[in-house]
Phi, psi and omega in degrees: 000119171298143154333161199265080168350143180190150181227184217256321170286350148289321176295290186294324156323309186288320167299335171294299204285328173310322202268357174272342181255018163076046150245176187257100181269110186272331177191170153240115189266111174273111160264167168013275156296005170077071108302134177276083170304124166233143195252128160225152195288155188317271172258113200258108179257003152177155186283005183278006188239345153330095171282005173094333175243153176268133199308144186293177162203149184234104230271004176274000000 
């Protein structure tokens, strides 16, 4: 089985469209199988307020 195929203009759709539903998009993951992960932080209330990690949270 051949690598899994992707272009640089998949990526970027999928990055677009994250940032059209108001999220804060923190990194992207391509797996294997060419799935487009895309990661955002838990609480994003906008982006100038961002720190880049996602809030902890603590159930004790």
């Amino acid at each position: 089985m051949g690598k899994a195929r992707f272009t640089k203009a998949e990526i970027t759709r999928a990055v677009e469209a994250a940032k059209a539903c108001g999220l804060v998009v923190a990194g992207v993951r391509v797996g294997p199988d060419g799935s487009i992960e895309i990661t955002c932080p838990v609480d994003s209330k906008s982006e100038t307020q961002q720190r880049g990690e996602p809030k902890r949270y603590n159930a004790g």
